[in-house]
C-alpha positions as CSV (number, residue, x, y, z in Angstrom):
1,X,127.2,227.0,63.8
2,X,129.3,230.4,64.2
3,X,127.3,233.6,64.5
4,X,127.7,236.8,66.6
5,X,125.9,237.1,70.2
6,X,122.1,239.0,70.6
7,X,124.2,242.1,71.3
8,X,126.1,242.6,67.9
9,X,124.7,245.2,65.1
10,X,124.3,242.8,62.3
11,X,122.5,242.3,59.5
12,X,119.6,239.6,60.7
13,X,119.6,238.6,56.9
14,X,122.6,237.2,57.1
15,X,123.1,236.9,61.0
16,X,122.4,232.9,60.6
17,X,123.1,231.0,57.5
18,X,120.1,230.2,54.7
19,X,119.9,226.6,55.0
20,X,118.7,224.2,52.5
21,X,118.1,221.2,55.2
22,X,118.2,217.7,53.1
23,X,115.2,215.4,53.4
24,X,115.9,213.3,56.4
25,X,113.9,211.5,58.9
26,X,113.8,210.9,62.5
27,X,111.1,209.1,65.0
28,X,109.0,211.4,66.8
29,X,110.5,213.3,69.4
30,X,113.5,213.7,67.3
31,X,117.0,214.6,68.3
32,X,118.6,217.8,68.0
33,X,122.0,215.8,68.2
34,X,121.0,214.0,64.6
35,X,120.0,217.2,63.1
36,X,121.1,217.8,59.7
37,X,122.3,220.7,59.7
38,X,122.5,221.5,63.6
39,X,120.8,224.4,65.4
40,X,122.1,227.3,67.1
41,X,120.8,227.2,70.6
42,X,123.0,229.6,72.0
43,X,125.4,227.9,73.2
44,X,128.2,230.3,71.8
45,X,126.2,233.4,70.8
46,X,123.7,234.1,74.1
47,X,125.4,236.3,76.2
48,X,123.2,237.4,79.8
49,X,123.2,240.8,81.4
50,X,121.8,239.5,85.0
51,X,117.6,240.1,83.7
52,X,116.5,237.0,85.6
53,X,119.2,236.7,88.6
54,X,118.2,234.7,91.5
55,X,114.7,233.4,89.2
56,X,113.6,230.0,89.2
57,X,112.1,228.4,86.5
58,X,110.2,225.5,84.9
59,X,110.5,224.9,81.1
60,X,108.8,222.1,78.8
61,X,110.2,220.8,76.0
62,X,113.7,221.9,77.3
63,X,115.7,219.6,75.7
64,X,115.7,220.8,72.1
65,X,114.8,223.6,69.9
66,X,113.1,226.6,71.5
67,X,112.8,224.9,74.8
68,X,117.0,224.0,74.7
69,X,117.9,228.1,73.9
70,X,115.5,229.6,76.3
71,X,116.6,226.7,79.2
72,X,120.1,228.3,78.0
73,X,119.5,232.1,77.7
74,X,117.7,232.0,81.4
75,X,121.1,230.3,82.8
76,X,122.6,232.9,81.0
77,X,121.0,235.8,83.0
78,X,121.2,234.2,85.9
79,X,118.1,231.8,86.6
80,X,118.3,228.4,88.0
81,X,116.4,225.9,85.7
82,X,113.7,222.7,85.8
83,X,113.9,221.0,82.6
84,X,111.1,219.0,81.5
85,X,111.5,216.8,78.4
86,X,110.0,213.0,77.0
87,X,112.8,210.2,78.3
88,X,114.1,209.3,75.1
89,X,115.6,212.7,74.8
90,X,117.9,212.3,77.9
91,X,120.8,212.8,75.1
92,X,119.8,216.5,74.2
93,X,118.4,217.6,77.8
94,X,121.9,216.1,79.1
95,X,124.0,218.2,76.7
96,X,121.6,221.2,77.4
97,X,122.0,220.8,81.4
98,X,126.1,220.5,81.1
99,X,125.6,224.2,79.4
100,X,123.5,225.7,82.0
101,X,125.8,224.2,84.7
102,X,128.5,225.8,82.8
103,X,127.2,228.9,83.6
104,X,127.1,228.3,87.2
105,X,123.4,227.8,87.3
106,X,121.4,224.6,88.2
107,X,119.9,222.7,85.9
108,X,117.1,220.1,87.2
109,X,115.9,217.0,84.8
110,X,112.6,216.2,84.9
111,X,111.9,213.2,82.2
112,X,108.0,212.6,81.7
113,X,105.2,212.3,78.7
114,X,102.7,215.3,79.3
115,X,99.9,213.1,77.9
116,X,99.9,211.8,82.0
117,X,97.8,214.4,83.8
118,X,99.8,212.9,87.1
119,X,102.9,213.4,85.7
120,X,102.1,217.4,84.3
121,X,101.2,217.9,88.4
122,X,104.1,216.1,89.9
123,X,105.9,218.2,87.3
124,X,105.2,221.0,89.0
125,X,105.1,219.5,92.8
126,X,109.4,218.4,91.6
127,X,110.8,221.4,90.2
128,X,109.4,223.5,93.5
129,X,111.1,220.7,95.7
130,X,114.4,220.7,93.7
131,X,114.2,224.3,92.8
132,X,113.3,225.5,96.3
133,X,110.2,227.7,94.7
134,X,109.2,228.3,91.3
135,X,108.4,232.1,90.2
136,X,109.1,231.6,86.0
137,X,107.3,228.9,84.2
138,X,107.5,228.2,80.4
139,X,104.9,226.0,78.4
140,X,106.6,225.2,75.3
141,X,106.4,221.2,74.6
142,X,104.8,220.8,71.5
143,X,103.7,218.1,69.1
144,X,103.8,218.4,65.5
145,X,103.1,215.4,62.8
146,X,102.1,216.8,59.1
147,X,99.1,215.1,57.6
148,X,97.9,215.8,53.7
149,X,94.4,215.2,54.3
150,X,91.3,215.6,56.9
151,X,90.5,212.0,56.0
152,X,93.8,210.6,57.0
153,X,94.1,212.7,60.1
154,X,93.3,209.8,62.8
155,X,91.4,210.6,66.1
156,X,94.5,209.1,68.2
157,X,96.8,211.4,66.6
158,X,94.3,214.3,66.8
159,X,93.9,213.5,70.9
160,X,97.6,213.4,71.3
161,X,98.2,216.2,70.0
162,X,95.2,218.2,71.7
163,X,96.8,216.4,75.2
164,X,100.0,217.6,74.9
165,X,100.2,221.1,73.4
166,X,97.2,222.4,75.3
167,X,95.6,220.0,78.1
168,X,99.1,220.0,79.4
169,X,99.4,223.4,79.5
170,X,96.1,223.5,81.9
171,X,97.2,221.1,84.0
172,X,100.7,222.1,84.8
173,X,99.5,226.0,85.1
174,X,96.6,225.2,87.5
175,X,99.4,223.2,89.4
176,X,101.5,225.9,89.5
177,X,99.4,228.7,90.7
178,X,99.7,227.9,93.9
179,X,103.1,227.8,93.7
180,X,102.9,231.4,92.0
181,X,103.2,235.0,94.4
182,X,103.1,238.6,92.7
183,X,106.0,239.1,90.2
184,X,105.9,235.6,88.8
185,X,105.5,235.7,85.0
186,X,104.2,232.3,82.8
187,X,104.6,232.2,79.0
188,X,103.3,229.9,76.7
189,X,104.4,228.8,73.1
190,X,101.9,229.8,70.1
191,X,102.5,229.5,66.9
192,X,102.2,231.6,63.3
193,X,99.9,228.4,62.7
194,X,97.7,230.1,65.1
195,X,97.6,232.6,62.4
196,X,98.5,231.1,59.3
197,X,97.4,227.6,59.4
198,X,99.2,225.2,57.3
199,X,96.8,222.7,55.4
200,X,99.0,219.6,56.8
201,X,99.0,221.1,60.5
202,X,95.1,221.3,61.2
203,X,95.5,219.8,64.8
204,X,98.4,221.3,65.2
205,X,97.1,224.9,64.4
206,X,94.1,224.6,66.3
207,X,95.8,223.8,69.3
208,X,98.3,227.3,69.0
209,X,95.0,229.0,68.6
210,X,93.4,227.5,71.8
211,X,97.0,228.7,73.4
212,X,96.6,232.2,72.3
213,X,93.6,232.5,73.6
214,X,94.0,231.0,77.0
215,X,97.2,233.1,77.2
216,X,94.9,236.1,76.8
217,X,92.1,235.1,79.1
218,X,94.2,233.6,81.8
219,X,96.6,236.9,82.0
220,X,93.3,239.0,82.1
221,X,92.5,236.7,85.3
222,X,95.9,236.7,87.2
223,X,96.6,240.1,86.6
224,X,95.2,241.9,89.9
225,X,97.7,238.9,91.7
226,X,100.3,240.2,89.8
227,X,101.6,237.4,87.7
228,X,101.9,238.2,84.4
229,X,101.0,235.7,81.7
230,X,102.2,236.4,77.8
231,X,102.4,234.5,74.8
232,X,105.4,234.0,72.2
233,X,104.8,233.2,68.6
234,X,107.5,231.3,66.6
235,X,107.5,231.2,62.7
236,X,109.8,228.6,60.7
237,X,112.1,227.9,63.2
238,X,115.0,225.0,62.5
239,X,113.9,222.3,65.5
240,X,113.9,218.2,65.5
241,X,110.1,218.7,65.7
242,X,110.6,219.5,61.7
243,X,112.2,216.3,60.5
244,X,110.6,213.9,62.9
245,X,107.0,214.3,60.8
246,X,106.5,218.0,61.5
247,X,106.8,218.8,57.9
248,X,106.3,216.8,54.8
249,X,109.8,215.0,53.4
250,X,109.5,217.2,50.4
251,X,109.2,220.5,52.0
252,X,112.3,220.6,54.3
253,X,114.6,222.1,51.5
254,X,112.6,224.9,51.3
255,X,112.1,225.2,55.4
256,X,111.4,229.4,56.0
257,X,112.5,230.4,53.1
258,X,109.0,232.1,52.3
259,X,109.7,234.6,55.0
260,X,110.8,238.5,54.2
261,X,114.0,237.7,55.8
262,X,114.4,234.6,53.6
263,X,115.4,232.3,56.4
264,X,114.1,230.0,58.6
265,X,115.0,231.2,62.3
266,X,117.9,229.5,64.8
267,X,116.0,228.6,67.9
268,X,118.0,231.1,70.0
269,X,116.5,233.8,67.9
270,X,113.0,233.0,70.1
271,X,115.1,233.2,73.6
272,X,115.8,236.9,73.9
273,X,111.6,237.0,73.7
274,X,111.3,234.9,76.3
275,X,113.5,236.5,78.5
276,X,112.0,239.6,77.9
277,X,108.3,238.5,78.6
278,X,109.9,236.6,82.2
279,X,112.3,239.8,82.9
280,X,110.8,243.1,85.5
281,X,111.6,245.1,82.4
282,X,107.9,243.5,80.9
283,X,106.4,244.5,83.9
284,X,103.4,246.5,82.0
285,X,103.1,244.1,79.7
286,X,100.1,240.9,80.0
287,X,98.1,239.1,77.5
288,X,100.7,239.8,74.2
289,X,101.4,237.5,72.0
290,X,104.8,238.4,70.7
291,X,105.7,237.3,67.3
292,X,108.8,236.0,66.0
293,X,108.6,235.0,62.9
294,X,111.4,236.5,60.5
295,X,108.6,239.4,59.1
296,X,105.5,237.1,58.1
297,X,102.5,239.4,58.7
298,X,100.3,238.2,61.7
299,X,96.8,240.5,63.0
């Protein structure tokens, strides 16, 4: 997918193309490499000004989707990278390492399911040891699976869900913390739904709401250590989590096209946020949830 780098004047109407994605379906993690049609994860239009040289960072879900452009955008600007992703996405997080190394940056791949609470702490104890410190950390796995009704929503599912997008998050922050000194940043992965709940995304929602909230509270309690902690909202953003049950069949021809810019967003749209929120240049800012969601209105 051709478009201009974060740097270009253009018009974000037309910056990325309006895609009408066919129905298609993919098991849950999903594949960014079977994506119909493929995502721009900046690969070709993320160009780094030096914002996070010399950092060293841990990112979930860094295989695909937001996870894959911010892993890429913080190689970009200089930062050495700990990619954490499920195993049966080796294929993506391989591809996404080859770019960062591209860039002269490491990249560090750290398979393992989040729904362990041993395997969100040794998370953190194996990027430090390959990395050689940690100072940036990015919780952004998510789970997504759309169901119609309350009634069919099944308590497994619900647990799951609950385990990975926001127990894990606890567990691999507390790990971290001692890992943490002044100038260390973490940012977490909300939602629009945390906002805007969609009637076939109750768990899911519920869980970007718990994240806005710690995001809040725990950046109110770190602050006088000085490590910020800061929150990014996506809208309709084109990801494998969308195809492999994250939306209903039906819906993904009409995938964003209810925002004011008419679009659903590329994944290395969100990056330039995150590298904001991890860059000195944020230093004033702590407990924001920035949103980036093509104009939908949040609170």
């Amino acid at each position: 997918m051709a478009s201009t780098d974060q740097l270009t004047v253009v018009d974000p109407v037309t910056r990325f193309p309006d895609i009408t994605p066919p129905q298609q379906d993919q098991s849950e993690p999903g594949l960014d490499a079977d994506l119909i049609p493929g995502t721009d994860r900046g690969e070709d239009s993320y160009r780094g000004t030096g914002r996070l040289e010399g950092r060293k960072a841990l990112i979930t879900g860094a295989d695909s989707g937001i996870g894959a452009a911010v892993a890429i955008a913080f190689a970009r600007e200089g930062a050495d990278v700990a990619m954490n992703y499920l195993p049966q996405e080796q294929e993506d997080a391989e591809h996404v390492a080859d770019v960062i190394e591209q860039a002269g940056r490491r990249a560090i791949l750290l398979p393992g399911d989040l729904v362990d609470a041993d395997v969100c702490r040794q998370l953190v104890e194996d990027a430090v040891a390959q990395l050689g410190g940690l100072d940036a950390l990015v919780n952004n796995a998510g789970r997504q699976i759309a169901v119609e009704s309350l009634e069919d929503l099944e308590e497994e599912q619900w647990m799951t869900t609950y385990e990975v997008n926001i127990h894990a998050m606890y567990r691999i922050t507390k790990a971290a913390l001692k890992h943490l000194s002044a100038g260390s940043t973490i940012v977490n992965t909300t939602s629009v739904q945390a906002y805007e709940p969609s009637t076939t995304l109750i768990d899911y929602a519920s869980t970007k709401a718990a994240i806005n909230n710690f995001s809040k509270g725990i950046a109110q309690q770190l602050a006088p250590k000085g490590i910020r902690v800061n929150a990014v909202a996506p809208g309709p953003i084109w990801t494998p989590l969308q195809v492999s049950d994250g939306q209903p069949k039906e819906a993904l021809p009409h995938f964003g096209k209810n925002t004011p810019l008419g679009r659903a967003g590329q994944p290395t749209e969100l990056a330039p946020a995150y590298v904001f929120l991890t860059s000195p240049e944020s230093s004033y800012v702590l407990g924001e949830t920035l949103h980036v969601n093509g104009g939908m209105p949040t609170p």
